[in-house]
N, C-alpha and C positions, 0 to 999 in steps of 0.2 A: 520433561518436555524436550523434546528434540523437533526445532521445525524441518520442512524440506524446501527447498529453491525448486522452481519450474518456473521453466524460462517462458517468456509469453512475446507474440512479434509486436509490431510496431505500435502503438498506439499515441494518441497525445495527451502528452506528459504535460507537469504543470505550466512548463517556460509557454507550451504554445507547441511547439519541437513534436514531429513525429519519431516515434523512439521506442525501441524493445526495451528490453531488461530480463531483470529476475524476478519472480510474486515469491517471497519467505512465506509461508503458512505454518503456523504453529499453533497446538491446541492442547492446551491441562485435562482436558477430558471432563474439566468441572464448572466448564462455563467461561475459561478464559478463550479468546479463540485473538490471535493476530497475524495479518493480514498486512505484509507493508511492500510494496513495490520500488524493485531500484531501478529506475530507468538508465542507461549506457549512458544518456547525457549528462549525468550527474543530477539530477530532479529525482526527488522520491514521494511517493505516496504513504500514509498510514491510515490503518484504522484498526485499531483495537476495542475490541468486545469486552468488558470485564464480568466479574463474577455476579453483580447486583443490576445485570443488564443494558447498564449503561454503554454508551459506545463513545471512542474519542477518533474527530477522524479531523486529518490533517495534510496539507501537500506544503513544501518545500523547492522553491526551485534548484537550481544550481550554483546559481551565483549564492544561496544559502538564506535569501527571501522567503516567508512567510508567504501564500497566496491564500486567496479564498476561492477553492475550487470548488467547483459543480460537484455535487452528489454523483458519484458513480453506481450503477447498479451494482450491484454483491450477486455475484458471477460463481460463488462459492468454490475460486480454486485457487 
């Protein structure tokens, strides 16, 4: 697995914060597929797909807070 970085413009990030960053996308080809956003503020997003379907999805702000963020659509990039 080698993921790629694609930079993506502003959006809002977990703080609240309108903010770009990186999306990492990486995929095992067998069903693993992850999906995690750095945003430039220091907020990041995850969501990982695993092999039995299951999904873990998670936001962090910057100050290093746990949130519960909204469902983002899966944009698939």
């Amino acid at each position: 697995m080698s993921g790629i970085r694609i930079p993506f413009t502003p959006e809002t990030a977990p703080c609240g914060k309108e903010s770009g960053g990186e999306r990492l996308v990486d995929d095992d080809g067998y069903g693993l597929v992850i999906r995690d956003q750095f945003f430039d503020c220091g907020c990041r997003r995850i969501r990982h797909e695993y092999h039995d379907g299951s999904i873990h999805l998670s936001a962090i702000r910057h100050d290093g807070k746990r949130v519960k963020d909204p469902i983002q659509p899966d944009h698939g990039k």
